[in-house]
Structure formats: structure tokens, C-alpha cells
N, C-alpha and C positions, 0 to 999 in steps of 0.2 A: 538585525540579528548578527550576531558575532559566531567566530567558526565553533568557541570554545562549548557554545550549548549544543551544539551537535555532538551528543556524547552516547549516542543509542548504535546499537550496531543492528542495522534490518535488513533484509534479503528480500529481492524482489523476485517473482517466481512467474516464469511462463508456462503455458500448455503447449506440451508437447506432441505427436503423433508417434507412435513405434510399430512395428510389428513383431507380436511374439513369433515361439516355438513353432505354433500350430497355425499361424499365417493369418490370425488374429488382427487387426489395428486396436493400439493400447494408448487410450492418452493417461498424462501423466504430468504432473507438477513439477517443473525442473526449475536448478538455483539459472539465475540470470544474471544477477550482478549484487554485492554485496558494499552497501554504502553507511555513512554514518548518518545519524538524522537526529533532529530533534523531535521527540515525541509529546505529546500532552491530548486530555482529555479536551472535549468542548466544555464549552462554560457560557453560563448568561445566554445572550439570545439566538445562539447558535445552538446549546444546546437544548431549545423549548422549541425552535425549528424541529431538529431531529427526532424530538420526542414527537412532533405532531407527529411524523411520518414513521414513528416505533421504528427509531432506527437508532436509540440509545447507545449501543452499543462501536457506535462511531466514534474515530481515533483521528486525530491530526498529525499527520507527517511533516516535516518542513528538512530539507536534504538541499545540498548544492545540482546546479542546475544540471541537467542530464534530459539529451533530447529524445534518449533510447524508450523512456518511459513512455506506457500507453495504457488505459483504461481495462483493456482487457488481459492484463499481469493480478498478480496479487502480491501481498506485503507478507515474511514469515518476520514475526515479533515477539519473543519469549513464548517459542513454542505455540501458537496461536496461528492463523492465518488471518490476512483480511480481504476485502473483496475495495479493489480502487473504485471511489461513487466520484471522483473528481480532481482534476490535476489544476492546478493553476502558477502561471510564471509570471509569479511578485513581481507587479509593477514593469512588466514587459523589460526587463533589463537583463534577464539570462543572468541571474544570480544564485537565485535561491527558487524552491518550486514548493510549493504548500501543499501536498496532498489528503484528501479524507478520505479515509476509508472502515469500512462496515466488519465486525466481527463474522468470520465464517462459523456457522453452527459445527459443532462435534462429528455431527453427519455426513457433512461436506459440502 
């Protein structure tokens, strides 16, 4: 992969803890780090995978290597959110890291 297709700009987002006004604990979806990345759909037999497990709605990330990253962050992507199903570091060399991750419903 060349740096040039990393042309997506995504935000990675943790859960946070607060406490409001009234002495409440408030979590909350905060920016963590803003990276470039390459984005694309699944295709072919990754995406008849996903559809077994109706999870169509799966995205493939691929971003330089970053070891901050963890499963339990999410992706913000054109307004969207997603939920990380999987990180992987291409060919163990700490180059490049492929990640999939799930559309977050409207809901949350």
C-alpha cells in the first residue's frame, strides 16, 4: 500500500467517564486521535462472510501503524460512527494496521 491512498481523514473515539452538575457519572464519546486512512467497502468473500453474520454494514480501515489503537474505541467517518470487530498488523512489520469495523445504528 502506498501513503498516497490514505486520503480519508477518521477519528478514533474513546469512552469516557465524567461527572456532571448533580454528581452524576456521565460516559461519553470523546476524539482520541485523528489519522488518515484508507477506507473501502468489503467485496467478494469477505463480504458473503459478513453478510452470513448480517453485519453488511462493515467498513475496512487500513491507517499507519499506531499501537494506541484498541477494540474497544470506535471510528467517526463522514458523520457516522463505527464499532472496531477487528485490528490486524499487516504482516506483523508495524507498518500499516487493517482494521474492520461495524456501522453504529442511529440509536447508538
Amino acid at each position: 500500500m502506498s501513503i498516497g491512498e490514505l486520503r480519508h481523514r477518521i477519528t478514533f473515539l474513546r469512552l469516557t467517564s465524567t461527572v456532571n452538575e448533580n454528581g452524576f457519572e456521565v460516559e461519553a464519546w470523546e476524539d482520541y486521535k485523528t489519522v488518515w486512512a484508507a477506507v473501502s467497502n468489503l467485496y467478494g468473500k469477505e463480504y458473503y462472510q459478513a453478510a452470513a453474520m448480517q453485519a453488511e454494514k462493515t467498513v475496512k480501515f487500513t491507517i499507519r501503524f499506531l499501537d494506541s489503537i484498541t477494540a474497544d474505541m470506535r471510528i467517526l467517518f463522514e458523520d457516522k460512527q463505527y464499532n472496531i470487530t477487528s485490528i490486524d498488523n499487516i504482516k506483523y512489520v508495524n507498518k500499516f494496521i487493517e482494521i474492520k469495523a461495524l456501522e453504529v445504528d442511529s440509536s447508538g
